[in-house]
C-alpha positions as CSV (number, residue, x, y, z in Angstrom):
1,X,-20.1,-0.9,-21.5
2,X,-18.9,2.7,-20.1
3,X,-15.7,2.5,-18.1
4,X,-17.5,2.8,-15.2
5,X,-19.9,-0.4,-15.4
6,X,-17.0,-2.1,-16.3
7,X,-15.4,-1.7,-13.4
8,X,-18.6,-1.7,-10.9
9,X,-19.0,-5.4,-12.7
10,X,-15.0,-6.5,-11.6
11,X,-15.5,-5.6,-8.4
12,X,-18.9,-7.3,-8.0
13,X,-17.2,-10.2,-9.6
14,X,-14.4,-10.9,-7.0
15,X,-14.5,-13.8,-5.2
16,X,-14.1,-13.4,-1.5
17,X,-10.8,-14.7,0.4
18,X,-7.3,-15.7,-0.6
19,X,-9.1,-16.8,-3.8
20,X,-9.7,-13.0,-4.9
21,X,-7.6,-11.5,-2.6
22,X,-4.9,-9.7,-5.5
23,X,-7.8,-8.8,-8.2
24,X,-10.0,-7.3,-5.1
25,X,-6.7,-5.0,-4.3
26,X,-6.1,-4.6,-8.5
27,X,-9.5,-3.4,-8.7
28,X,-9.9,-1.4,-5.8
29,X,-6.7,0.7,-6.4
30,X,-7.8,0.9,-10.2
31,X,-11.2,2.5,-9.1
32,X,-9.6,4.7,-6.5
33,X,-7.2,6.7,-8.6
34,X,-9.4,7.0,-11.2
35,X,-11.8,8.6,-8.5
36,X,-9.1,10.8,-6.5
37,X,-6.3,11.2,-9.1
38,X,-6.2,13.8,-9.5
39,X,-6.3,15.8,-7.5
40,X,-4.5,12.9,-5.1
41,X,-1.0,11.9,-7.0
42,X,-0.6,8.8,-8.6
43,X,-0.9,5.7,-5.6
44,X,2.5,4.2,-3.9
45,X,1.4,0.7,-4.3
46,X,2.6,-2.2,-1.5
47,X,5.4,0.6,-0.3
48,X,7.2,-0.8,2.5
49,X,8.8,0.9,5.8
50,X,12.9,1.4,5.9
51,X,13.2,-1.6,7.8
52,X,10.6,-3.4,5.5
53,X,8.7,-4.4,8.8
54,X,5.7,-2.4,7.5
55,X,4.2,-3.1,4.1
56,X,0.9,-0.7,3.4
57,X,-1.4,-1.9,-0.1
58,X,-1.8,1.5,-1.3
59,X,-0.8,5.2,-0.3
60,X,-1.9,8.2,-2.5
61,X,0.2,10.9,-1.5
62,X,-2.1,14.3,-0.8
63,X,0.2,17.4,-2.0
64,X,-3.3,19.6,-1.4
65,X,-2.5,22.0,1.6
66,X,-4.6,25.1,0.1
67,X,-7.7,25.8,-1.0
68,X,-11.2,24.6,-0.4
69,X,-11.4,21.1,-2.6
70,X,-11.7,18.0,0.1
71,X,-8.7,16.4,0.4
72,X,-7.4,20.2,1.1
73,X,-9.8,20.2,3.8
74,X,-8.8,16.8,4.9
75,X,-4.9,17.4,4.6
76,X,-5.4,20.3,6.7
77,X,-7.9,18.8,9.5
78,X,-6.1,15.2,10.0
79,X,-2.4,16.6,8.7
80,X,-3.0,13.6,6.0
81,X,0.0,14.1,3.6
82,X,-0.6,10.7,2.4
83,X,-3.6,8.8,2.4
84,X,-3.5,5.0,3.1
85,X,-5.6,2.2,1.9
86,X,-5.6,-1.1,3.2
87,X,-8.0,-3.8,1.8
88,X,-9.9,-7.0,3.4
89,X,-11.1,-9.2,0.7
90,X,-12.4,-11.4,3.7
91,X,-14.1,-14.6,3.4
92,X,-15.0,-16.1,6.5
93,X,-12.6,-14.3,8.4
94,X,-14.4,-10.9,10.5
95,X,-13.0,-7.3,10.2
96,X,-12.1,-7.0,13.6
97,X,-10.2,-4.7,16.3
98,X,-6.9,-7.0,14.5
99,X,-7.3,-5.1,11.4
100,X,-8.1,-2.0,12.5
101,X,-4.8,-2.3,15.0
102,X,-2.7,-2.9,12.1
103,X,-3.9,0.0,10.3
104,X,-3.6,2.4,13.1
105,X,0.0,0.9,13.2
106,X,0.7,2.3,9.5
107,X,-0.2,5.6,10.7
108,X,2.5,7.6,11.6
109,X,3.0,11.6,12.1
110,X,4.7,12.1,8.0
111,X,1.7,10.2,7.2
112,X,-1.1,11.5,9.1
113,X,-4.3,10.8,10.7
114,X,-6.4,8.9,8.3
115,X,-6.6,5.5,7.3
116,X,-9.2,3.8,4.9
117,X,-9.9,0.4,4.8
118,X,-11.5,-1.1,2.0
119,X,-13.0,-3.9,2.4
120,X,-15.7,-6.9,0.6
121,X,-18.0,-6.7,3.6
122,X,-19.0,-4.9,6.9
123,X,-16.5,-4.9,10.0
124,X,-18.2,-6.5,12.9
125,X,-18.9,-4.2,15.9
126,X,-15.2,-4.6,17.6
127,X,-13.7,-2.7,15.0
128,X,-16.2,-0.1,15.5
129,X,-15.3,0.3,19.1
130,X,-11.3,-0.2,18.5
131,X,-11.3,3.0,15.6
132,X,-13.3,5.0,18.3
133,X,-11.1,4.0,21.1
134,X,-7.9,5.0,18.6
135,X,-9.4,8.5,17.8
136,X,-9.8,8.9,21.5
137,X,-6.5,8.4,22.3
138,X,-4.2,9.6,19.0
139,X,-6.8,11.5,17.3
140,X,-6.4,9.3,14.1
141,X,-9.5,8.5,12.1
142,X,-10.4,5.1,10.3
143,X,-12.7,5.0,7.9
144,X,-14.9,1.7,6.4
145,X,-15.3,1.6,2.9
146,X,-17.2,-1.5,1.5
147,X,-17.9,-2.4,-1.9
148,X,-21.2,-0.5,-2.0
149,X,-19.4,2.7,-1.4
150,X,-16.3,2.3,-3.8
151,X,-20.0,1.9,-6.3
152,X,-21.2,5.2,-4.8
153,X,-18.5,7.2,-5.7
154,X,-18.3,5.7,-9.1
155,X,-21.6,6.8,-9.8
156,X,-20.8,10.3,-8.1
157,X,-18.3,11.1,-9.9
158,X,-20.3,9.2,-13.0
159,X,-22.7,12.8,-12.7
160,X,-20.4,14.8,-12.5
161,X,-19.5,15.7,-8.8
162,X,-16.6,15.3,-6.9
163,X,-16.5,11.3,-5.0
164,X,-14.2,12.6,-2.6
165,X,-17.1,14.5,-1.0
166,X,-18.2,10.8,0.3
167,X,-15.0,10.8,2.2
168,X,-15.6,14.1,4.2
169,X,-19.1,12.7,4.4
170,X,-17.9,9.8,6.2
171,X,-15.3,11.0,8.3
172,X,-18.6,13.6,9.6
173,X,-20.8,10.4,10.3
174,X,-17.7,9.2,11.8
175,X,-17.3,12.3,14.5
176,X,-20.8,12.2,15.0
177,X,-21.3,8.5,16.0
178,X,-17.9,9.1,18.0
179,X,-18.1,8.6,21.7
């Protein structure tokens, strides 16, 4: 089994809610820096705020200011020095606004303007609304990044091209369905 069906097969494997909720962030971090790193630097994983208020599950610092790859393009656009990943391993529980709120929260002006969350299923339609209302008002952009996409970019980068171009890809859907 190639690295890469070995992984796509962990993460299909987690079970959803508290259950799976540490191997779902394991794997997911696992799959991301093997996808972004580099060019992203290695992840700050659970790093907490000063005051140890804030605790974010993963932040890949982005040192990529020049050039043309995408996370230049991105660190440039959405001044996103470092790149933060929350994940929802929900069971029952909805993505909501709540979740969304919290990740907005994390974002802060030495971070930047973009927040992923990873999640194990789709966030209903109030988290929709909330990330558009958020760019609205603070120009920060969330993005939703389910199971089937973290699989996506695998196999992306599987032939040879670069996963992060899924990113840019989303954050363009995302400006488009913006309103």
């Amino acid at each position: 089994m190639t690295q890469i069906a070995d992984m796509v097969t962990r993460l299909s494997a987690v079970p959803p809610g508290r259950e799976g909720w540490s191997e779902f962030e394991e794997i997911c971090t696992e799959i991301l820096t093997f996808l972004f790193v580099p060019p992203l630097s290695q992840p700050k994983i659970q790093p907490r705020s000063y005051s140890g208020i804030d605790r974010r599950d993963a932040v890949f610092p982005n040192r990529q200011d020049l050039g043309d790859n995408v996370w230049a393009k991105i660190y440039r656009e959405l001044e996103a020095r470092l790149i933060l990943f929350e994940f929802k391993n929900y069971d029952k529980t909805e993505i909501g606004k709540e979740e969304v709120n919290q990740t907005r929260n994390y974002l802060n002006k030495a971070m930047g303007r973009l927040g992923i969350i990873c999640s194990n299923k789709e966030p209903e339609s109030q988290a929709h609304i909330k990330r558009n209302t958020i760019f609205s008002e603070e120009g920060k952009v969330i993005l939703f990044i389910t199971k089937d996409k973290l699989e996506e970019m695998l196999y992306i980068k599987e032939r040879g091209d670069d996963p992060g171009d899924l990113i840019m890809d989303e954050i363009e859907w995302f400006y488009l369905q913006h309103e």
